[in-house]
C-alpha positions in Angstrom: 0.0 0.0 0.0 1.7 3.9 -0.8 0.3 6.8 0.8 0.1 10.0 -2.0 0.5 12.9 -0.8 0.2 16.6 -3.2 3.4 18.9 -1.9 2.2 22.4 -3.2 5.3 24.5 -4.2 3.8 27.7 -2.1 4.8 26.4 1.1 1.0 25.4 1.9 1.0 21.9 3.9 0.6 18.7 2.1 -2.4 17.2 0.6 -3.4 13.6 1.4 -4.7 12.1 -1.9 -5.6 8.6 -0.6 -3.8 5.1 -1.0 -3.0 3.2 -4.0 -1.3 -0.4 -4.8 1.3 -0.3 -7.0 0.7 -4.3 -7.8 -3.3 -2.7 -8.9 -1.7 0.0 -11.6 -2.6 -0.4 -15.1 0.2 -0.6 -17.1 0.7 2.3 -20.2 1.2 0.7 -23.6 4.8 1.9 -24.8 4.5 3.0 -28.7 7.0 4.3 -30.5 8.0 8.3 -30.6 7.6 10.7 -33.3 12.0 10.2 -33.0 11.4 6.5 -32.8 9.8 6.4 -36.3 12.0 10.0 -37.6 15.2 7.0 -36.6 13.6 3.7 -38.2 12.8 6.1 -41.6 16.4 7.1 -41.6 17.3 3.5 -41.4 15.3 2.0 -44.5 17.6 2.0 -47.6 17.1 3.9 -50.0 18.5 3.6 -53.4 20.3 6.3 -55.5 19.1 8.2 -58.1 20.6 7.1 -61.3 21.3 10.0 -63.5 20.7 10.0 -67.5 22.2 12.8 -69.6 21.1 13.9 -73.3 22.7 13.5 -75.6 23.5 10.1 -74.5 27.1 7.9 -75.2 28.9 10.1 -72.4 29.3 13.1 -74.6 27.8 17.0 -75.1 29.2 19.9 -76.5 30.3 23.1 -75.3 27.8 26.3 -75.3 25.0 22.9 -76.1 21.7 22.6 -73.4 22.7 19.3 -72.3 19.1 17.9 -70.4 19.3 15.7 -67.6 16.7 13.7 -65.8 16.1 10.8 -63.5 13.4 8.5 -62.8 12.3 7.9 -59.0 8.9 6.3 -57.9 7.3 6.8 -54.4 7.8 3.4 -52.8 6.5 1.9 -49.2 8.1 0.4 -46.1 7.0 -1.3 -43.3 8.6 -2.0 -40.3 7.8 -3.8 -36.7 9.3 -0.9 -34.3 8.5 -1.2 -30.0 5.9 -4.2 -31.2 4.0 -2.0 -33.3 3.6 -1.5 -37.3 4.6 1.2 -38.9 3.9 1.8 -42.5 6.2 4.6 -44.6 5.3 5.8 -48.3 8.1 7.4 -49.1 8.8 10.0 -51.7 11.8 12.1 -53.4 11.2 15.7 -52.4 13.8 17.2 -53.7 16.9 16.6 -56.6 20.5 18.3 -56.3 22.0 18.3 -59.7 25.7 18.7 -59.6 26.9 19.3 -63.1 30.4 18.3 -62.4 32.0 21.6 -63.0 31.0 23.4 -59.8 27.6 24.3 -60.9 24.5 22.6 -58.7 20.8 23.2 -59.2 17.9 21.9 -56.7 14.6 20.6 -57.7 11.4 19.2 -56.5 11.0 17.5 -60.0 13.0 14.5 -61.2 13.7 16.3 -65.0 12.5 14.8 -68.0 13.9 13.0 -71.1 13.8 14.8 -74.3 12.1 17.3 -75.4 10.9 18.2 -72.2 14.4 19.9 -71.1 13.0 20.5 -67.2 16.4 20.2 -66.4 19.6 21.3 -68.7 22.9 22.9 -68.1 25.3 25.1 -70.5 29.1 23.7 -70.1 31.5 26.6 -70.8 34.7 24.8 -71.0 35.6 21.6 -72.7 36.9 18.3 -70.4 35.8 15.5 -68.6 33.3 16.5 -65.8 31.1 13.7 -63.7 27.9 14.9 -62.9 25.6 13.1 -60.7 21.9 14.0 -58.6 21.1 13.7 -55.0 18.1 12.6 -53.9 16.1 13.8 -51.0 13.2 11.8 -49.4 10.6 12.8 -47.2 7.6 10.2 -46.1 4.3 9.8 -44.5 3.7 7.0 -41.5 1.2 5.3 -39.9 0.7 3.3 -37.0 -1.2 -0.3 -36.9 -3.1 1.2 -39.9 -4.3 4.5 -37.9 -3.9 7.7 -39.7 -1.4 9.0 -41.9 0.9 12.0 -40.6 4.0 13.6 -42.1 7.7 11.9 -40.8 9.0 15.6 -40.4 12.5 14.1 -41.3 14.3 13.7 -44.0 17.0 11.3 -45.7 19.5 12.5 -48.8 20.9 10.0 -50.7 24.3 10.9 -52.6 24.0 9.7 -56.4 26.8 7.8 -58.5 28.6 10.3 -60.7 28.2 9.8 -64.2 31.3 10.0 -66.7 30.7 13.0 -69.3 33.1 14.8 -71.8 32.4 18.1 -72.8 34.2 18.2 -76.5 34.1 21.8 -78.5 32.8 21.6 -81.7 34.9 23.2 -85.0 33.0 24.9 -87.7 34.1 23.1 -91.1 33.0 24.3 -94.1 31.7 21.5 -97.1 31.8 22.3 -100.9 
Protein backbone atom coordinates (compact mmCIF):
# COMPACT_ATOMS: atom_id res chain seq x y z
CA UNK A 1 0.00 0.00 0.00
CA UNK A 2 1.71 3.88 -0.80
CA UNK A 3 0.31 6.84 0.77
CA UNK A 4 0.09 10.01 -2.02
CA UNK A 5 0.47 12.91 -0.78
CA UNK A 6 0.18 16.60 -3.19
CA UNK A 7 3.41 18.93 -1.94
CA UNK A 8 2.23 22.40 -3.20
CA UNK A 9 5.31 24.53 -4.24
CA UNK A 10 3.78 27.68 -2.09
CA UNK A 11 4.85 26.45 1.11
CA UNK A 12 1.03 25.40 1.87
CA UNK A 13 1.00 21.87 3.87
CA UNK A 14 0.63 18.66 2.06
CA UNK A 15 -2.38 17.24 0.64
CA UNK A 16 -3.45 13.60 1.37
CA UNK A 17 -4.65 12.09 -1.91
CA UNK A 18 -5.62 8.56 -0.57
CA UNK A 19 -3.77 5.15 -0.98
CA UNK A 20 -2.95 3.18 -3.99
CA UNK A 21 -1.35 -0.43 -4.78
CA UNK A 22 1.25 -0.30 -6.99
CA UNK A 23 0.67 -4.28 -7.84
CA UNK A 24 -3.27 -2.71 -8.93
CA UNK A 25 -1.65 -0.02 -11.58
CA UNK A 26 -2.56 -0.40 -15.05
CA UNK A 27 0.21 -0.58 -17.06
CA UNK A 28 0.69 2.29 -20.19
CA UNK A 29 1.24 0.67 -23.61
CA UNK A 30 4.81 1.93 -24.85
CA UNK A 31 4.54 3.01 -28.75
CA UNK A 32 6.97 4.28 -30.51
CA UNK A 33 8.04 8.30 -30.58
CA UNK A 34 7.61 10.74 -33.31
CA UNK A 35 11.97 10.19 -32.97
CA UNK A 36 11.43 6.50 -32.80
CA UNK A 37 9.75 6.39 -36.34
CA UNK A 38 12.01 10.02 -37.61
CA UNK A 39 15.22 7.03 -36.60
CA UNK A 40 13.58 3.74 -38.24
CA UNK A 41 12.81 6.07 -41.63
CA UNK A 42 16.43 7.09 -41.61
CA UNK A 43 17.29 3.45 -41.38
CA UNK A 44 15.31 2.02 -44.47
CA UNK A 45 17.62 2.01 -47.58
CA UNK A 46 17.12 3.92 -50.00
CA UNK A 47 18.45 3.61 -53.40
CA UNK A 48 20.28 6.32 -55.52
CA UNK A 49 19.07 8.24 -58.06
CA UNK A 50 20.55 7.05 -61.31
CA UNK A 51 21.27 10.03 -63.47
CA UNK A 52 20.68 9.97 -67.46
CA UNK A 53 22.18 12.81 -69.64
CA UNK A 54 21.09 13.94 -73.27
CA UNK A 55 22.72 13.53 -75.58
CA UNK A 56 23.49 10.06 -74.51
CA UNK A 57 27.09 7.86 -75.21
CA UNK A 58 28.87 10.10 -72.36
CA UNK A 59 29.27 13.13 -74.58
CA UNK A 60 27.79 17.03 -75.12
CA UNK A 61 29.24 19.94 -76.48
CA UNK A 62 30.31 23.11 -75.30
CA UNK A 63 27.76 26.29 -75.30
CA UNK A 64 24.96 22.86 -76.06
CA UNK A 65 21.67 22.59 -73.38
CA UNK A 66 22.72 19.32 -72.26
CA UNK A 67 19.12 17.85 -70.40
CA UNK A 68 19.33 15.74 -67.56
CA UNK A 69 16.74 13.75 -65.83
CA UNK A 70 16.05 10.84 -63.55
CA UNK A 71 13.41 8.53 -62.77
CA UNK A 72 12.25 7.90 -58.95
CA UNK A 73 8.87 6.27 -57.94
CA UNK A 74 7.31 6.77 -54.45
CA UNK A 75 7.76 3.43 -52.81
CA UNK A 76 6.48 1.88 -49.22
CA UNK A 77 8.07 0.43 -46.12
CA UNK A 78 7.00 -1.27 -43.32
CA UNK A 79 8.57 -1.97 -40.30
CA UNK A 80 7.81 -3.81 -36.69
CA UNK A 81 9.26 -0.90 -34.32
CA UNK A 82 8.51 -1.22 -29.99
CA UNK A 83 5.86 -4.16 -31.22
CA UNK A 84 4.01 -1.99 -33.34
CA UNK A 85 3.62 -1.55 -37.27
CA UNK A 86 4.56 1.25 -38.93
CA UNK A 87 3.92 1.83 -42.54
CA UNK A 88 6.21 4.63 -44.61
CA UNK A 89 5.29 5.80 -48.32
CA UNK A 90 8.13 7.38 -49.13
CA UNK A 91 8.84 9.97 -51.75
CA UNK A 92 11.77 12.15 -53.38
CA UNK A 93 11.23 15.69 -52.39
CA UNK A 94 13.79 17.25 -53.65
CA UNK A 95 16.94 16.57 -56.63
CA UNK A 96 20.52 18.32 -56.27
CA UNK A 97 21.96 18.32 -59.70
CA UNK A 98 25.68 18.65 -59.62
CA UNK A 99 26.88 19.34 -63.06
CA UNK A 100 30.38 18.29 -62.39
CA UNK A 101 31.99 21.58 -63.03
CA UNK A 102 30.96 23.41 -59.76
CA UNK A 103 27.64 24.26 -60.87
CA UNK A 104 24.50 22.63 -58.75
CA UNK A 105 20.83 23.25 -59.19
CA UNK A 106 17.86 21.91 -56.70
CA UNK A 107 14.61 20.62 -57.75
CA UNK A 108 11.40 19.22 -56.51
CA UNK A 109 11.02 17.52 -60.00
CA UNK A 110 12.98 14.45 -61.21
CA UNK A 111 13.71 16.28 -65.05
CA UNK A 112 12.46 14.79 -68.05
CA UNK A 113 13.87 13.02 -71.13
CA UNK A 114 13.82 14.82 -74.32
CA UNK A 115 12.05 17.25 -75.45
CA UNK A 116 10.86 18.16 -72.19
CA UNK A 117 14.43 19.85 -71.13
CA UNK A 118 13.03 20.54 -67.24
CA UNK A 119 16.42 20.21 -66.43
CA UNK A 120 19.61 21.29 -68.73
CA UNK A 121 22.87 22.88 -68.07
CA UNK A 122 25.30 25.06 -70.52
CA UNK A 123 29.15 23.73 -70.14
CA UNK A 124 31.52 26.64 -70.83
CA UNK A 125 34.73 24.80 -71.01
CA UNK A 126 35.64 21.57 -72.66
CA UNK A 127 36.86 18.31 -70.40
CA UNK A 128 35.75 15.51 -68.60
CA UNK A 129 33.32 16.47 -65.85
CA UNK A 130 31.11 13.65 -63.75
CA UNK A 131 27.94 14.88 -62.90
CA UNK A 132 25.65 13.10 -60.65
CA UNK A 133 21.89 13.97 -58.60
CA UNK A 134 21.13 13.70 -55.00
CA UNK A 135 18.10 12.57 -53.85
CA UNK A 136 16.12 13.81 -51.04
CA UNK A 137 13.19 11.83 -49.38
CA UNK A 138 10.62 12.77 -47.16
CA UNK A 139 7.63 10.16 -46.10
CA UNK A 140 4.33 9.78 -44.52
CA UNK A 141 3.70 6.98 -41.47
CA UNK A 142 1.17 5.32 -39.88
CA UNK A 143 0.69 3.31 -36.96
CA UNK A 144 -1.20 -0.27 -36.88
CA UNK A 145 -3.10 1.24 -39.89
CA UNK A 146 -4.30 4.53 -37.87
CA UNK A 147 -3.95 7.71 -39.73
CA UNK A 148 -1.44 9.04 -41.86
CA UNK A 149 0.89 11.98 -40.62
CA UNK A 150 4.03 13.64 -42.14
CA UNK A 151 7.71 11.86 -40.79
CA UNK A 152 9.03 15.58 -40.35
CA UNK A 153 12.46 14.07 -41.27
CA UNK A 154 14.25 13.73 -44.02
CA UNK A 155 16.99 11.33 -45.72
CA UNK A 156 19.49 12.47 -48.76
CA UNK A 157 20.88 9.97 -50.71
CA UNK A 158 24.27 10.90 -52.64
CA UNK A 159 24.00 9.72 -56.43
CA UNK A 160 26.81 7.82 -58.48
CA UNK A 161 28.56 10.32 -60.73
CA UNK A 162 28.22 9.76 -64.18
CA UNK A 163 31.35 9.99 -66.66
CA UNK A 164 30.66 13.02 -69.26
CA UNK A 165 33.09 14.79 -71.82
CA UNK A 166 32.42 18.06 -72.77
CA UNK A 167 34.20 18.17 -76.51
CA UNK A 168 34.05 21.79 -78.53
CA UNK A 169 32.77 21.64 -81.72
CA UNK A 170 34.87 23.24 -84.99
CA UNK A 171 33.02 24.89 -87.71
CA UNK A 172 34.07 23.05 -91.06
CA UNK A 173 33.02 24.30 -94.10
CA UNK A 174 31.70 21.52 -97.13
CA UNK A 175 31.83 22.29 -100.88
Amino acid sequence: MMQNWFYPDNGDPPTYLGDSCPEDAVPIPAGPTLADIQNAFRSIPMQPSVLQVQPPGGETLVNFRTNFFTVNDPFERTVTLLGARVDFRIRASEFTWHFGDGSTRTTSKPGAPYPELDVTHTYARKGPVTPRVDTTYTADYRVDGGPWSPVGATVTIEGAPVPLTIREARPVLVG
